[in-house]
Each structure stands twice: as C-alpha cells, then as structure tokens.
N, C-alpha and C positions, 0 to 999 in steps of 0.2 A: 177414400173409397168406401161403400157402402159393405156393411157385411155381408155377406151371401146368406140366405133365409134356408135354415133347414127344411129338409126334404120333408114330403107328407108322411112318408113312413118315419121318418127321425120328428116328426112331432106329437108321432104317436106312440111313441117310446117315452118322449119329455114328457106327456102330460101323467106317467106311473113314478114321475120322481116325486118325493119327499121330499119334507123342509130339510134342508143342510145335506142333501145329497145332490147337489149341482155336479159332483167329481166324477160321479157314478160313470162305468164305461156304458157302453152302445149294447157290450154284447151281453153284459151284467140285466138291463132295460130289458132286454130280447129274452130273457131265459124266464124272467118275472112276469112279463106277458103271454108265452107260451104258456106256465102253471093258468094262469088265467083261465086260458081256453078248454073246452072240452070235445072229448072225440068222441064221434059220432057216426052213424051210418047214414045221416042226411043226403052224400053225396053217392053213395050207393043208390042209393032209392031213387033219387031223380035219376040215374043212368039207367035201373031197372026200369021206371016206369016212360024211358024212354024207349024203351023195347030191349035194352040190353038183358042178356043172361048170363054172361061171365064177366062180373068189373072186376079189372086187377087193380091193385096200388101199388107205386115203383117207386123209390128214394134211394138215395147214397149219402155212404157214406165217407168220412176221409179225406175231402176236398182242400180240407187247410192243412192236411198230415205233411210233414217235410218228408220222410222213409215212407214207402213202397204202396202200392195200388190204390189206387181208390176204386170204392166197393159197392156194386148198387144187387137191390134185390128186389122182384115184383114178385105180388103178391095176390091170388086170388080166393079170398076168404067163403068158405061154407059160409049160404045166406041163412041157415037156420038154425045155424050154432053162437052163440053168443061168449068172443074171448074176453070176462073181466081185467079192468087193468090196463088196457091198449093207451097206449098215449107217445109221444116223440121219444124216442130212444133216449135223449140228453136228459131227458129228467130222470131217468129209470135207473134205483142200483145196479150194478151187474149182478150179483144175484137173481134179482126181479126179471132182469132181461133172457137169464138162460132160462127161466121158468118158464117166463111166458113165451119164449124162444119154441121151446120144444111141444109148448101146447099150438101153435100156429102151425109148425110143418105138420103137426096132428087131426088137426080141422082145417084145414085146409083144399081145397080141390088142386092147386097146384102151385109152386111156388120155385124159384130160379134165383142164381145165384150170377154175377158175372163181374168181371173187372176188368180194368186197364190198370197195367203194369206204369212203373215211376218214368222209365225209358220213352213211352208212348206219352205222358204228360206231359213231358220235356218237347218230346215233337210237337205237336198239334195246341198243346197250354190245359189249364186244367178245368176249365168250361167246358170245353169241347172236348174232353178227355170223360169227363161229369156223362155231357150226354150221349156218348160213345158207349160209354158203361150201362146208363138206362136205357137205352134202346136193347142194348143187349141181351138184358134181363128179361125185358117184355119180349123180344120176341125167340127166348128159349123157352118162355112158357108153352105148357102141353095139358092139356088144351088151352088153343089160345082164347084171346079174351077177344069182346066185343065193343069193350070201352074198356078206356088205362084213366088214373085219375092220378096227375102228376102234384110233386111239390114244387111250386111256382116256376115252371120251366116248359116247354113243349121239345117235343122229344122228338127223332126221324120213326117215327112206326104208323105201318098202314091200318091203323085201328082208331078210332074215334078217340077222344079225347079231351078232358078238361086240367086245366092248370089250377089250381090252387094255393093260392098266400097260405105259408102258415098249414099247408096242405097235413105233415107229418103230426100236428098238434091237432087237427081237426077232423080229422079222417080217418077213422079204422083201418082203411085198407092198407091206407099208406104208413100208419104209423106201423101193423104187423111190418111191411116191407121193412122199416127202418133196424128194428129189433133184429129182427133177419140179419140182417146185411151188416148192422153194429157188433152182433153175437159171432158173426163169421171172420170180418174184420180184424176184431181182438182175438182169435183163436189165431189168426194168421198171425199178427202180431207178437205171440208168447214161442209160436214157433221159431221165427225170426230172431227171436232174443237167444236163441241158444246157438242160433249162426252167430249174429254178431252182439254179444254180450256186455261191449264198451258201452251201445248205446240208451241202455236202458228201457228198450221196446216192451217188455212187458208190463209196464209200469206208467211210461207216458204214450205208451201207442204210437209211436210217429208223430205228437205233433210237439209244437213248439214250445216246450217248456224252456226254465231259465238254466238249469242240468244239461238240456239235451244240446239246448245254445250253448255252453260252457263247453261241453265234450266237443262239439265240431266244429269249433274253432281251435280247440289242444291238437286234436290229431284228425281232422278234415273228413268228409264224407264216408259214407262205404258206398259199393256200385249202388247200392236200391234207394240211396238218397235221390230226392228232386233237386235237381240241379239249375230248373229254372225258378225256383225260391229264393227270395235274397238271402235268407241266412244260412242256407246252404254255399248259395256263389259266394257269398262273402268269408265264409271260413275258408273255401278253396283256393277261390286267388288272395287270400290272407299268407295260407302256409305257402303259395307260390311265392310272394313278393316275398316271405321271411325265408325263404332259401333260394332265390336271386341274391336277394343281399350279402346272404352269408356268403351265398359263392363270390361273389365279388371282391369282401373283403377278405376273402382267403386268396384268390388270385394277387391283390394289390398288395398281400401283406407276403406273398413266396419271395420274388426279390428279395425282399431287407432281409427276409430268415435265410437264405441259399448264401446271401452275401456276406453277413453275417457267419452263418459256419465256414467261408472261407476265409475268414480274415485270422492267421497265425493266433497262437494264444500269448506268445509274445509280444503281438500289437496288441493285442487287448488292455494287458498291463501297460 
C-alpha cells in the first residue's frame, strides 16, 4: 500500500528541518516557524480601510490542557498606540507576558475575558468548547467591534469577520488576545494549585506533562480534570479496573480465610 503523502501544512513544516533532524516532532516544526513570522497590523488595516472602526482580535487559550477551562480573550487595540513586543503567547517568557499583559488592558479600547469550564468540554468536545469560549469573548466586548480577526477558526458572532493561519503569530490583535487570555489562564491555574496541590498545576498548567501523567494514574483525576481526554479516562478506569480486581480477589480469597479460622488448631497440627 502506497504511503499516504503529507499534508500541505505538514510540508510546510518539513521543508524548516535540518540535516539529521528527520525525528524532529510536528509541534517542535510549528513553534520554529512561528519565531519565523512577524506580527503585524497588516490585517487591521485592511479591516480599517474596509470601513471598520473597532477590529477586535480573539484567541484561546488551553485547548490541549487535561485540568480545567479553556480560556479565550478578545481584544480591541488603540489604533494609535503602538504595543512593542506583541507576538503568540507560546514564544513569550512569563515575565514578558505579564508585562506586556498589563500594558494591553492599558491601551486598549476594550478587552474581555471568558471561558468554558472542563465539565462543558466533556459535554459538547473541545472544538466546540474552543469556539464557545471565542464567541464569548467577542461578544462580551463593550464597545463592540465591527470586524473580529480570528486564529484559523470562524466563530458564531454577528460581526464581520476574517480567519487567519498562524493568525496569533501574525496579527497584533490577536496575539494582544492570546497574552491576555495565556496571563489569566496561568493566574487561574496557581490558584487551582492550592486547591489541588497533588497535581502540580502551577508549574505545568494543566497540560500533559510526564509528572502530571505519573500522578493521574497514582491516584486518578480531581473533578476539574477533562475526562474526555485519553489520559485522563485512562488513569480512571485504570484505578477502576485495579479495585475491581482487588475486590475480587478479596472476595475469592474470604472463603479459604473464614474456612481456614475455623478449622481447630488441633487440625492444623
């Protein structure tokens, strides 16, 4: 059977490897091509000079987090303030982020914050959980906007609209949203950690490290885990199946021991 021919986005990731990095993963590819790119107000401008006056930019964050919400934020930037520094949340120190965090809610004309809890992801999946949460955002902004400029997604909001690849690496607006929403995210997160303390939440955030995978499979979820996650379901009917068993073999093994305490201790001898 013929090999299946990588996708045009997965060849556009191949063509950034180096000699003897054939192992490289996909998402390793993805973070080296974002640095790449530069953000810009290019996509503002053509919304402006399509007669828009308020462009928002909206992103989320937390989509592959296993513990609690994911997180979007829209964002509608002063057009004649210039934030240095804007770029996709992922590249950014956390330091860098609270910085340039508090300088965006600052120049800003208005900016929103909003989420879908791990429970709501479970129901509906984390797609549609994603765009449950952008829509959200955009339309808690005040004043609304007259065009949203999304990170490759189209959103339910009654407002004009362009999707963009790569949208948070390219786009000002949206990269401010990401920062936002990355800065709020982790703030929920360090809170969380002192509710549940086992899981290490201030530290990996909710997502799937090889720690957070080791602890939930020791002692299985908390409620704010995503449970329609594999390695979440999988630590759970793990600890299910290892106490079936055990009850099992404690039931099969009460006979011989009841039977056994009654047998005289002069049968024993």
């Amino acid at each position: 059977m013929a090999a299946k021919k990588p996708s045009k986005r997965a060849r556009k990731y191949l063509k950034l490897l180096k000699p003897g990095e054939e192992q490289r993963s996909m998402s390793t590819l993805k973070l080296r091509l974002l640095k790449k790119l530069k953000c810009t107000l290019k996509y503002e401008k053509l919304a402006w000079a399509d007669g828009a006056e308020l462009v928002a930019g909206v992103d989320e964050v937390g989509r592959g987090a296993l513990f609690g919400p994911v997180v979007a934020a829209a964002v509608i930037l002063e057009p004649g303030y210039r934030i240095r520094g804007l770029r996709d949340s992922k590249l950014l120190l956390p330091e860098v982020r609270e910085v340039l965090a508090a300088r965006i809610r600052e120049h800003s004309i208005a900016y929103s914050i909003a989420s879908v809890d791990a429970a709501r992801v479970d129901e509906i999946n984390i797609y549609w959980a994603s765009l449950e949460a952008l829509a959200l955002a955009v339309n808690n902004l005040s004043p609304a906007p007259d065009h949203v400029l999304v990170d490759a997604l189209k959103i339910d909001v009654p407002y004009k609209q362009t999707k963009i690849i790569h949208g948070d690496a390219l786009s000002c607006s949206i990269a401010a949203a990401s920062i936002i929403a990355k800065v709020e995210r982790d703030r929920w997160m360090r809170e969380f950690d002192g509710q549940y303390p086992l899981y290490g939440l201030a530290s990996n955030k909710g997502y799937s490290t090889p720690k957070h995978k080791a602890i939930l499979r020791e002692h299985g979820p908390s409620p704010l885990h995503r449970r329609s996650f594999a390695p979440v379901w999988m630590a759970e009917h793990t600890l299910d199946l290892f106490s079936d068993l055990k009850e099992a073999v404690e039931v099969e093994a009460a006979p011989e021991m009841i039977e056994a305490e009654l047998v005289p201790a002069h049968a024993k001898a």
